[in-house]
TIGU-820300 format. One line per field, with one value per residue (C-alpha): residue number from 1; residue in one letter; x, y, z. Coordinates in steps of 0.02 Angstrom, whole numbers, plus 50000, padded with zeros to 5 digits. Each point is the difference from the previous one (the first is absolute). Layout:
N
seq c(NUM  ...)
type c(A  ...)
x c(X  ...)
y c(Y  ...)
z c(Z  ...)
***
This chain:
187
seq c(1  2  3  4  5  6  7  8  9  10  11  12  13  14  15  16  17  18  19  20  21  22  23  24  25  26  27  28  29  30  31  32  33  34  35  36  37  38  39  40  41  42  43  44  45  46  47  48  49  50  51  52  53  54  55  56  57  58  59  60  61  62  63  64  65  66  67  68  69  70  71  72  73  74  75  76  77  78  79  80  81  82  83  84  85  86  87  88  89  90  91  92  93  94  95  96  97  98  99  100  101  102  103  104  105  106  107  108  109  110  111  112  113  114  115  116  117  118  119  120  121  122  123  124  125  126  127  128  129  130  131  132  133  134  135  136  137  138  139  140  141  142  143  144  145  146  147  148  149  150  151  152  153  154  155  156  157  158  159  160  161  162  163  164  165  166  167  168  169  170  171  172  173  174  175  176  177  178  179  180  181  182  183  184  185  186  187)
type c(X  X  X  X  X  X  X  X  X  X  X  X  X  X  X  X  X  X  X  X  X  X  X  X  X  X  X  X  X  X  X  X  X  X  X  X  X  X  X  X  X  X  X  X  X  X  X  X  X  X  X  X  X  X  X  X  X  X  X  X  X  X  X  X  X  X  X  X  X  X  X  X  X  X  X  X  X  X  X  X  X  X  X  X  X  X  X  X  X  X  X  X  X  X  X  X  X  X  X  X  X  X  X  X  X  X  X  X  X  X  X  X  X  X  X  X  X  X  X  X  X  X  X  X  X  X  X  X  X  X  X  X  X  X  X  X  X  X  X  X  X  X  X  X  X  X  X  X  X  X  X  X  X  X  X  X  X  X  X  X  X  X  X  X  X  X  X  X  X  X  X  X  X  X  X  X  X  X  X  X  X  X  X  X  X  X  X)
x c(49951  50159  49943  50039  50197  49999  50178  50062  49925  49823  49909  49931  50168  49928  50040  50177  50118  50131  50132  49890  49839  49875  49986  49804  50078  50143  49878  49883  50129  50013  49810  49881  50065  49950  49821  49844  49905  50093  49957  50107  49910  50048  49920  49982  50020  49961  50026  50198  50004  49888  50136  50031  49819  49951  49859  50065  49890  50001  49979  49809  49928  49966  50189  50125  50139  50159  50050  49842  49923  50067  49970  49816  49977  50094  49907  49831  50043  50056  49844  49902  50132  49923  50108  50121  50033  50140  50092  50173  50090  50178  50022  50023  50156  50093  50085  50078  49851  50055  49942  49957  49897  49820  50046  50104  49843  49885  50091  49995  49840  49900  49808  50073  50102  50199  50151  50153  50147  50173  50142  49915  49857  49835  49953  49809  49966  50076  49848  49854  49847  49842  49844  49904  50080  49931  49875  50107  50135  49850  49976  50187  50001  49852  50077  50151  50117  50093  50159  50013  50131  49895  49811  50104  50065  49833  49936  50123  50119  50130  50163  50084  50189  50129  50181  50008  50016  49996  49815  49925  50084  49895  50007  50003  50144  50124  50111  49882  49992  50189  50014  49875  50101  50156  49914  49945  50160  50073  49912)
y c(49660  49948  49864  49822  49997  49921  50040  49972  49801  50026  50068  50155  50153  50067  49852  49977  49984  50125  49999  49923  50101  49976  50154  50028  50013  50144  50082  50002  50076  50140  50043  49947  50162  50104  49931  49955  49876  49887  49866  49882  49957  49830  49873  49809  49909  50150  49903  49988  50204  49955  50009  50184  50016  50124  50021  49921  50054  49911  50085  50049  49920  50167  50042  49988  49861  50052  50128  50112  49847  50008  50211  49951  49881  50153  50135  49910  49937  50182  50049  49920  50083  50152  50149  49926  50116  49915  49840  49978  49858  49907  49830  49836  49965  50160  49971  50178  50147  50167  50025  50173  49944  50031  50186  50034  49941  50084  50163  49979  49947  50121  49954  49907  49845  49984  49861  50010  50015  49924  49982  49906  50118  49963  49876  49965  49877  50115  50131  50091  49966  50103  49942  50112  49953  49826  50031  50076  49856  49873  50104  50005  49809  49992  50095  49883  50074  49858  50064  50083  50109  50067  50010  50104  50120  49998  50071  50136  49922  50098  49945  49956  50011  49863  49984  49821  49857  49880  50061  49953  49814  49882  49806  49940  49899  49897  50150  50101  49910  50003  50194  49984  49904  50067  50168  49944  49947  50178  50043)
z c(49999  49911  49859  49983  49991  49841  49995  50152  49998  50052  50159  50064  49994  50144  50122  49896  50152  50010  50125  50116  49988  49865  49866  50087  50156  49944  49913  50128  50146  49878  49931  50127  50138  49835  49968  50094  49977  49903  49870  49896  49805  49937  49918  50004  50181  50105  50176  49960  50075  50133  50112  49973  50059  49887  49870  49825  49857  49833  49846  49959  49859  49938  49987  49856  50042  50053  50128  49949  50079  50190  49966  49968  50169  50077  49946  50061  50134  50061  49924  50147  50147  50093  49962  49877  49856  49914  49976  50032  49868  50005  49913  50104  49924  50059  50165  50008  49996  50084  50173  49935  49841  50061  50083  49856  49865  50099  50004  49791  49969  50107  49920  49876  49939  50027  49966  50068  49862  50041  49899  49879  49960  50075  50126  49971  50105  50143  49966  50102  49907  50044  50034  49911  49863  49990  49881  49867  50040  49970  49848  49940  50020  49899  49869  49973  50141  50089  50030  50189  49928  49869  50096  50125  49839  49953  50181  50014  50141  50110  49983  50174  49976  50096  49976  50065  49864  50128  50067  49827  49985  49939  49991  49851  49950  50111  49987  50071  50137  50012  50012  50130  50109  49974  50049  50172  50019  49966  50145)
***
């Protein structure tokens, strides 16, 4: 998901309110035509997404803390899906994704791995993750890995170019959450 909001007072970032409409809720418009099924990771009290009424998967005990921690619950959880070859990532706290991301990772990744890079240089928590991979991420991991950024260097990812600074905003910081309004209301 989108971490505790430590700066912003407290709180999941995901159900931050913004213009109306938590940050869940944007992001969700936008991602869940590109995917299916759909799960949310988070940790803690799971019943406060229970409205969304869809899985929530907390971090395995096997898993690093951190974001490699929601990739982990991700990863098996797709594990056990009929058909499902890869897993499709963007961070709770990220109200923006493109409505192209998936098509456009896909197209990159082919067998393999890929992150969308923005203006800032790569996105890894906006990534395609393989399944087949799993083993060698569990073994990465294992090894000390526990960036996303660099287990996804280490597995060869496609890069996935966007031109939109906006698609890639996070929530970290009150200002943050600033730009993000004042971008819905450029629209």
């Amino acid at each position: 998901m989108g971490g505790r909001a430590s700066r912003l007072g407290g709180g999941d970032k995901a159900l931050i309110e913004i213009a109306g409409k938590r940050v869940l809720d944007r992001l969700l418009e936008r991602f869940s035509p590109q995917v299916s099924p759909l799960a949310l990771s988070a940790n803690g009290d799971l019943t406060r997404f229970a409205a969304y009424g869809l899985p929530v998967l907390p971090d395995p005990e096997h898993a690093p803390e951190g974001p490699l921690g929601g990739l982990f619950a991700g990863l098996d959880w797709a594990a056990t899906l009929p058909g499902v070859t890869h897993l499709a990532t963007v961070p709770g706290d990220a109200p923006f994704p493109p409505e192209d991301l998936v098509d456009r990772l896909r197209a990159a990744a082919g067998d393999g791995a890929a992150a969308a890079h923005g203006p800032r240089g790569v996105e890894p928590l906006h990534a395609l993750w393989p399944l087949a991979a799993l083993s060698r991420i569990t073994a990465l991991a294992a090894d000390g890995v526990r960036s996303p950024k660099r287990m996804l260097e280490r597995l060869g990812a496609a890069a996935a170019a966007f031109d939109d600074p906006a698609a890639f905003l996070d929530l970290d910081t009150p200002e943050d959450v600033e730009r993000a309004k004042a971008l819905l209301k450029g629209t």
